[in-house]
Steps between C-alpha positions, in 0.01 A plus 500: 500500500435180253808393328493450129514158424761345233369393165866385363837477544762471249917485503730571210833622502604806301808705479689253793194536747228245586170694447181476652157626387231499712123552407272582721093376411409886508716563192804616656849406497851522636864353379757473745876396440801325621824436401692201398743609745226569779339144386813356570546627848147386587610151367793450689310648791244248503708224422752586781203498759352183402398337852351820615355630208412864438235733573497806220546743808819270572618466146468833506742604826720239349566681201498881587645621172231286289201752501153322635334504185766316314534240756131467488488443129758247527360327799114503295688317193708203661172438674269479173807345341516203784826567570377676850205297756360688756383406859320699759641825327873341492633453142724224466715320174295272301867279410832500665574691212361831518705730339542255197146484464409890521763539210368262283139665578653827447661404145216277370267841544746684321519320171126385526 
């Protein structure tokens, strides 16, 4: 089984969720969700486990009432945002400042 390859990615936010639209370079395409609140958790997650960073399969144990995919979507956007650096598969802050900087992220998107 080949897997499809990604073409582009884009985030907005809509309705109080950050949206993302993936296209795939056969012509398909899929748009996932999460919620400000869900974003939030991941945040705070991230930022509280600073030294030891995160893996997504420990983000998410860490937050078992965030579903995956929403933690994934949030995860995917602090790292294209900067706010997020990863390092052998471990995601770690960008700043001291993490949760500051993934709302700022989150509310620049909105009113772009």
């Amino acid at each position: 089984m080949t897997r499809a390859r990604l073409a582009s990615k884009t985030f907005r936010v809509s309705a109080g969720h950050l949206v993302r639209t993936v296209e795939l370079q056969d012509g398909r395409s899929y748009t996932q969700r999460c919620s400000l609140e869900a974003y939030k958790e991941v945040a705070w997650c991230l930022e509280d486990h600073a030294d030891e960073g995160v893996t997504t399969t420990s983000l998410w144990e860490a937050l078992p009432d965030v579903p995956c995919t929403q933690a994934s979507v949030a995860l995917d956007f602090l790292k294209e945002r900067g706010c997020v650096r990863t390092e052998f598969r471990r995601s770690f802050p960008a700043s001291g400042f993490l949760f500051k900087d993934a709302m700022v992220e989150y509310h620049a998107l909105e009113v772009e």
